[in-house]
C-alpha positions in Angstrom: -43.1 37.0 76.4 -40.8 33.7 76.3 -40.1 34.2 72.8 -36.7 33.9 72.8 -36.5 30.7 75.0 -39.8 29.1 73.1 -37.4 27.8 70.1 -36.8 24.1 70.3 -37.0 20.7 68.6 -35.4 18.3 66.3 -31.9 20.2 65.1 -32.5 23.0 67.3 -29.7 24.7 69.9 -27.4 27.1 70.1 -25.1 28.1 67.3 -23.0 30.8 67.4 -24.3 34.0 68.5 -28.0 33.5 67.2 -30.9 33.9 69.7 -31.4 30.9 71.8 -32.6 28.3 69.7 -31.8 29.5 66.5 -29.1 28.5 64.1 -26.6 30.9 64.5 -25.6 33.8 62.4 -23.9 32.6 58.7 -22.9 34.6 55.8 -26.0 35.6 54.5 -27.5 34.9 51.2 -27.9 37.9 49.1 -31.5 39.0 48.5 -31.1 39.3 45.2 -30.5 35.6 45.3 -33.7 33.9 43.9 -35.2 31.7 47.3 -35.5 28.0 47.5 -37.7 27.3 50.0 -41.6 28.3 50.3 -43.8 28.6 52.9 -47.0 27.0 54.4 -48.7 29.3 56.6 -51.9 27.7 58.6 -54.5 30.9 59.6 -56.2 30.2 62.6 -54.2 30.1 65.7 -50.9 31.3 63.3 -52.0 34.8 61.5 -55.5 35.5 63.5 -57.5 34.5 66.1 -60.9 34.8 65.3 -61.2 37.9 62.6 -58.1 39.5 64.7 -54.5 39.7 63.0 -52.4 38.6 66.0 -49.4 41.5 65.9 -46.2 38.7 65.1 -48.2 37.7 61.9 -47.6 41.4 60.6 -44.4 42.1 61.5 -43.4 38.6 60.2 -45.1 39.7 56.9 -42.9 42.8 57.0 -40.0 40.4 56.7 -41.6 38.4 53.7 -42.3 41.5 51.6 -40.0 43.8 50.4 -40.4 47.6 50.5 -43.0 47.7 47.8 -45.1 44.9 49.1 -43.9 42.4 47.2 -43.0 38.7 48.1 -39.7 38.0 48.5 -40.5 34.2 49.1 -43.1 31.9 47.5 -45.7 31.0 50.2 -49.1 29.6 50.3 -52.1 30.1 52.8 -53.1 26.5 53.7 -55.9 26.8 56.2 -58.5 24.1 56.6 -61.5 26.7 56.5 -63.8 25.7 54.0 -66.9 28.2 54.6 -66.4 30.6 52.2 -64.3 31.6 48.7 -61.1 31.0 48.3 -61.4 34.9 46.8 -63.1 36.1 50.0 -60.3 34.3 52.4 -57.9 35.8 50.1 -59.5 39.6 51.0 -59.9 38.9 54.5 -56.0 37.9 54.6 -55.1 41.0 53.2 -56.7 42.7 55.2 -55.9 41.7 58.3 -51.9 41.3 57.3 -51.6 44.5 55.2 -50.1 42.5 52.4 -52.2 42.0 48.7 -53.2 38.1 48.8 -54.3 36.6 45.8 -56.8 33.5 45.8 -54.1 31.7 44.2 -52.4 32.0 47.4 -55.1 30.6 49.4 -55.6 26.2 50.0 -59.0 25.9 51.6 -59.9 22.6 53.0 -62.4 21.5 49.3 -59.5 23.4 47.0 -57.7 19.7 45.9 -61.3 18.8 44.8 -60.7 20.2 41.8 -58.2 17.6 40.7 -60.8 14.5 41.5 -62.6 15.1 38.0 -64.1 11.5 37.7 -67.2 13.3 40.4 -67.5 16.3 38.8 -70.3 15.4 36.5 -72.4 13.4 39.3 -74.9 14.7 41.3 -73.6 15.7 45.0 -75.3 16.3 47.8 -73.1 18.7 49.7 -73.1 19.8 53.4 -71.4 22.5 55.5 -71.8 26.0 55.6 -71.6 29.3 53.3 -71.5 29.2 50.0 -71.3 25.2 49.5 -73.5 25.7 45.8 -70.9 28.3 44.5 -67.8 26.3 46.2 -68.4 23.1 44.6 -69.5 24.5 41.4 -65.7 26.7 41.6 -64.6 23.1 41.7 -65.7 21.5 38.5 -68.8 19.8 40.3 -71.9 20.4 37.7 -75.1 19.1 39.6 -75.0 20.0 43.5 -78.2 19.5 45.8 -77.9 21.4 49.3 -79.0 19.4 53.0 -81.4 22.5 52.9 -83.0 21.6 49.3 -83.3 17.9 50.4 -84.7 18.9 53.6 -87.5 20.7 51.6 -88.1 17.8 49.4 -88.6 15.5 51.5 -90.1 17.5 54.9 -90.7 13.5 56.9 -86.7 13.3 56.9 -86.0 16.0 59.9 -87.8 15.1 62.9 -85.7 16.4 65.8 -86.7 19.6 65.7 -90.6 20.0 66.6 -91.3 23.6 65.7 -89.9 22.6 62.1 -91.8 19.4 61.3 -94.7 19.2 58.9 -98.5 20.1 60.0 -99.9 17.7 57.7 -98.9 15.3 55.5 -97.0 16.3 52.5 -97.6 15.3 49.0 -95.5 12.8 47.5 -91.9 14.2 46.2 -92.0 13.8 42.4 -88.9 14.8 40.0 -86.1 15.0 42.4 -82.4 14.0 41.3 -80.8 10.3 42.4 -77.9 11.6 44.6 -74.9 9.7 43.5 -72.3 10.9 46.0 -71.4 13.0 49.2 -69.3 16.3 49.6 -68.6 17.0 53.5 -67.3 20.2 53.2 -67.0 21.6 56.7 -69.2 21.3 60.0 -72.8 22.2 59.3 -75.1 24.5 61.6 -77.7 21.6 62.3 -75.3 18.6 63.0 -78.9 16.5 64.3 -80.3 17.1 60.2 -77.1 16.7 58.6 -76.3 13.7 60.3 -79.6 12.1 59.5 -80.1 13.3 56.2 -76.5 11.9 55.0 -77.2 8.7 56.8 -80.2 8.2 54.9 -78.8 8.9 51.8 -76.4 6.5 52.4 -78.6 3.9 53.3 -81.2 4.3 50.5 -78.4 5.0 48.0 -79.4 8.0 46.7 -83.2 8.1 47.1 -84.0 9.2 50.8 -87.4 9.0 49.6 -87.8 4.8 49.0 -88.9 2.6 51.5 -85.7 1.4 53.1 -84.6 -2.0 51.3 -81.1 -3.8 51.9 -78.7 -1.2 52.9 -76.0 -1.2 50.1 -72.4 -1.8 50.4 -70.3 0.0 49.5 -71.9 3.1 49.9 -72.1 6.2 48.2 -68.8 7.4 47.2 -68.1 10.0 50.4 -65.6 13.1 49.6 -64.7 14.7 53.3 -62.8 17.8 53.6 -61.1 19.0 56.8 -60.2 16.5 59.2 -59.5 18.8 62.3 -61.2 17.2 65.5 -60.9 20.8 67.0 -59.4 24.9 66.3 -59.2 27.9 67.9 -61.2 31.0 67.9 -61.4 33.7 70.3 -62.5 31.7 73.3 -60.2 30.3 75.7 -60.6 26.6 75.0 -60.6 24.9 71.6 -64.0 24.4 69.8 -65.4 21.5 67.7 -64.2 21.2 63.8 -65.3 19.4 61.5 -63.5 15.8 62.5 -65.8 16.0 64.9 -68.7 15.8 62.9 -66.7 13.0 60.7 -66.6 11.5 64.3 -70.4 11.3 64.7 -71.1 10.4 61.3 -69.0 7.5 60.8 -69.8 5.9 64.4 -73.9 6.5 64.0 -73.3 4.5 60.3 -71.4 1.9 62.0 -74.4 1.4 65.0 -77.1 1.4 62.8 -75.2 -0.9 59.7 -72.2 -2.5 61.7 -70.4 -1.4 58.5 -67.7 0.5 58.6 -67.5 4.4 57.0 -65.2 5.1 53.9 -64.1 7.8 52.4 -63.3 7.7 48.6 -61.2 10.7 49.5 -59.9 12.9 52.7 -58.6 15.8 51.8 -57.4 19.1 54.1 -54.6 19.0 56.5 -52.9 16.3 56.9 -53.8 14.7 53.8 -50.4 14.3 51.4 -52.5 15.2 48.5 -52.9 18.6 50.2 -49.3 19.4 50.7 -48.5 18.0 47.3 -51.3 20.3 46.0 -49.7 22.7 48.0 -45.8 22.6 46.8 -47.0 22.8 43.3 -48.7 26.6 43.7 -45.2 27.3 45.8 -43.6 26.2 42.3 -45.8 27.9 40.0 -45.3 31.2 42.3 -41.7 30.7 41.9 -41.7 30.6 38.1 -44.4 33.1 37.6 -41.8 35.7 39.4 -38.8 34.3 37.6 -36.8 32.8 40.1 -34.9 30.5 38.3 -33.9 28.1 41.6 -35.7 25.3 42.7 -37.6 25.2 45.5 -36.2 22.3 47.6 -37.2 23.0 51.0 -40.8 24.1 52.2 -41.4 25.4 56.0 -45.1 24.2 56.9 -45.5 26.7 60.0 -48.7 26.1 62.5 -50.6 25.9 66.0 -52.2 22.4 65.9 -50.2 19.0 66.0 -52.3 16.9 65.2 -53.2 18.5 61.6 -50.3 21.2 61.0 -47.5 19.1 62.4 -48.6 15.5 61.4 -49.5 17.0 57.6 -46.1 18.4 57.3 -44.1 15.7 58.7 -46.1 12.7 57.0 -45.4 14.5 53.5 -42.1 15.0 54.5 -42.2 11.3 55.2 -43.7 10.7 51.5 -40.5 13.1 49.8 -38.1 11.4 51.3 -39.4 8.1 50.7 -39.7 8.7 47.0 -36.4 9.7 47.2 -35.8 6.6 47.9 -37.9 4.6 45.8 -39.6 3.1 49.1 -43.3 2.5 49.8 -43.5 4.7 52.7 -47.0 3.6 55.2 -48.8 6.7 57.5 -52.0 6.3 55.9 -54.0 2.7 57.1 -56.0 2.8 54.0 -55.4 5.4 51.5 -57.0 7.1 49.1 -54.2 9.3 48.7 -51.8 6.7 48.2 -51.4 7.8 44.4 -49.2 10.8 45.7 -46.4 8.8 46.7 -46.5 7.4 43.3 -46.5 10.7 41.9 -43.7 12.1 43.5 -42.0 8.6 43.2 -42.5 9.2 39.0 -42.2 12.8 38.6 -38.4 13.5 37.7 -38.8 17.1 38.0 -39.5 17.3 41.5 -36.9 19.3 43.5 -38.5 19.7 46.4 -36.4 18.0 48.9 -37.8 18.2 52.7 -41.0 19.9 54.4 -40.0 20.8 57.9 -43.0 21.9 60.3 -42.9 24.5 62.8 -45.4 24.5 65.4 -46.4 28.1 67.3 -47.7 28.7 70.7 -50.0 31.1 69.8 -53.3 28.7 68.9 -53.9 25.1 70.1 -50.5 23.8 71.3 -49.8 25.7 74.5 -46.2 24.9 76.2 -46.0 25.1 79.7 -44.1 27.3 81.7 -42.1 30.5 79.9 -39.2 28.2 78.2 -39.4 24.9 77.6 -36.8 22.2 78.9 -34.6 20.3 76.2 -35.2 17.1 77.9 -39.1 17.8 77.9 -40.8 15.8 74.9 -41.6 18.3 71.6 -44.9 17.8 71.3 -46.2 14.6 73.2 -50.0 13.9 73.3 -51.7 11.1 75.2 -54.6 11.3 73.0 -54.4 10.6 69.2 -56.8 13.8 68.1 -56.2 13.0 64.3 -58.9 10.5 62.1 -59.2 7.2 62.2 -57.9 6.4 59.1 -54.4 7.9 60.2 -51.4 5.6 61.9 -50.9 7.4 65.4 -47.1 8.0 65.1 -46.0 9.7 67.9 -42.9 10.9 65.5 -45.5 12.6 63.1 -46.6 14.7 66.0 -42.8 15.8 66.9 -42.5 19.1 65.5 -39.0 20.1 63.9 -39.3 23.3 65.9 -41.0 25.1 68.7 -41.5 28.6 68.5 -43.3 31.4 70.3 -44.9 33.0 67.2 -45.2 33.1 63.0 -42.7 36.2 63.4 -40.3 33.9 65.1 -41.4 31.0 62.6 -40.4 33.2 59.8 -37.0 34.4 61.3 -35.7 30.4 61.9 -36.5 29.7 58.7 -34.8 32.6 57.1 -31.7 31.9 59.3 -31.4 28.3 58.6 -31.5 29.1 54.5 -28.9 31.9 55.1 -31.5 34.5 53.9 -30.4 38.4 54.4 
């Protein structure tokens, strides 16, 4: 395996004696020193592929615990699954890494829609799959209707499918809910119903049932979770996430209204309000355990550039720009642009830098078994990410390259003079 030569990017080199790559060997911090860095750990394409633990994810997890399982170092899970509980992620995560994970631990894709409280007493019509009912009701959201239930209600709406249209004609709906906004959380199973179904929503504001008048605009107030045009599972190649799906959705709205799609929020990886959501369960770990330093450095480490790379580095962007007292742009137009104010206002924010640290063990492949110095970090012709993110080709420069989370874990360790 090229681990040793896989270590590169902005800052790294040879030091010292270190392994190629890494910052050389220092005097070494004490363990009984209390940490101040956290860390970001992505899932897919980082700890497993598929429901398999990859074997660097438990040996770095050795490292992170001490010899009674415990954390030595505040970290989170930030994955931008969005299919299930944040309690059942948190089981499957300590399962496959040997290590007890607790759902505070765990950032799925919808978890920051617990802060945007001004939706949680309308009526949502939510899509994806698993337990969307139980998810957005985790979340503060009182009165949910399902693509399934609104399906049922009104039978005339989902047409593709022959062998599941109506035999006769159905009675008229009666009694059903206006829907009053739109929770995306993940890629459904049905794209061809969801994607009608929300569209008509959308254009009969809220009442899929009416005769189509003037299509309103704006539309519905549209919450979208997980931004990830693709991710890896067990097969060789990439598969479809939900960006995708955002993808279809917004350019079937625009043909049919020549409108454009907005989103009153995007949230997942790379959205700042996760990674701010993020940093402030790394501090709460850290004063829940005692540890009486500040956190002032986070490691986001992860497989995809586009979402694990540009997240980390565009909130890295937003920290040191409030720093600063500077208006720092990444987002076109952004919902999200209250978290720069936020860190710009909140004087007890030590967190200083949030450096990524991409792997090669998920969607960014290098080539060949050590990569050249001169050759660009992470380069992409195509911009993968949403629309409504700047393509920066700097935001898609990881800090580091390494071969695996094991390796991840290890640079990060040496670079904060950690025993």
């Amino acid at each position: 395996a090229p681990a040793a030569g896989c270590v590169r990017g902005r800052g790294a080199g040879r030091a010292g004696g270190g392994r190629p790559g890494l910052p050389g060997d220092r005097a070494l911090r004490s363990p009984l020193q209390p940490p101040a860095f956290g860390f970001l750990f992505d899932v897919d394409g980082v700890l497993v592929r598929g429901s398999q633990a990859l074997p660097a994810a438990r040996r770095a997890f050795q490292r992170l615990a001490d010899g009674s399982g415990r954390l030595r170092v505040p970290l989170v899970f930030l994955t931008n699954a969005g299919n299930c509980l944040r309690s059942a992620k948190a089981r499957e995560l300590s399962q496959a890494l040997g290590l007890q994970v607790s759902p505070e631990q765990v950032i799925l894709s919808h978890s920051p829609l617990q802060l945007f409280s001004q939706f949680h007493q309308r009526c949502m019509l939510v899509a994806g799959q698993g337990p969307v009912e139980e998810n957005a009701h985790n979340l503060g959201f009182k009165h949910v209707v399902t693509i399934e239930a609104l399906r049922k209600a009104y039978p005339l709406l989902d047409m593709v499918d022959q062998s599941r249209r109506p035999k006769e004609l159905p009675p008229p709906t009666t009694g059903f809910p206006t829907i009053e906004g739109v929770i995306l959380f993940g890629e459904p199973v049905r794209w061809e119903t969801s994607l009608q179904l929300i569209t008509d929503v959308l254009l009969s504001n809220g009442n899929p049932g009416a005769e189509l008048q003037d299509v309103p605009y704006p539309h519905l107030p549209i919450l979208a979770c997980n931004m990830d045009l693709l991710w890896m599972a067990e097969a060789k190649m990439p598969r479809f996430g939900h960006g995708t799906f955002l993808l279809c959705l917004e350019n079937i709205y625009k043909k049919v209204t020549g409108r454009e799609l907005k989103y009153e929020a995007l949230i997942g990886k790379p959205s700042p309000v996760t990674y701010r959501y993020a940093q402030f369960l790394i501090q709460q770990q850290a004063e829940k355990q005692g540890w009486k330093a500040p956190i002032r450095r986070l490691y986001a480490v992860g497989d995809n550039p586009m979402s694990d790379v540009y997240g980390a580095n565009l909130y890295n962007s937003y920290l040191k720009s409030a720093q600063q007292n500077q208006v720092q742009a990444g987002v076109k137009r952004s919902p999200q642009a209250e978290v720069y104010l936020e860190l710009r206002n909140d004087c007890n924010n030590s967190v200083e830098s949030c450096e990524s640290i991409l792997v090669c063990t998920g969607v960014y492949r290098h080539s060949g078994d050590a990569p050249r110095k001169t050759e660009p970090h992470t380069m992409e012709t195509v911009f993968h990410g949403h629309r409504d993110f700047c393509f920066d080709p700097s935001l898609v420069e990881a800090s580091y390259v390494v071969q695996d989370v094991d390796d991840a874990v290890q640079l990060a360790f040496k670079k904060e003079n950690w025993s």
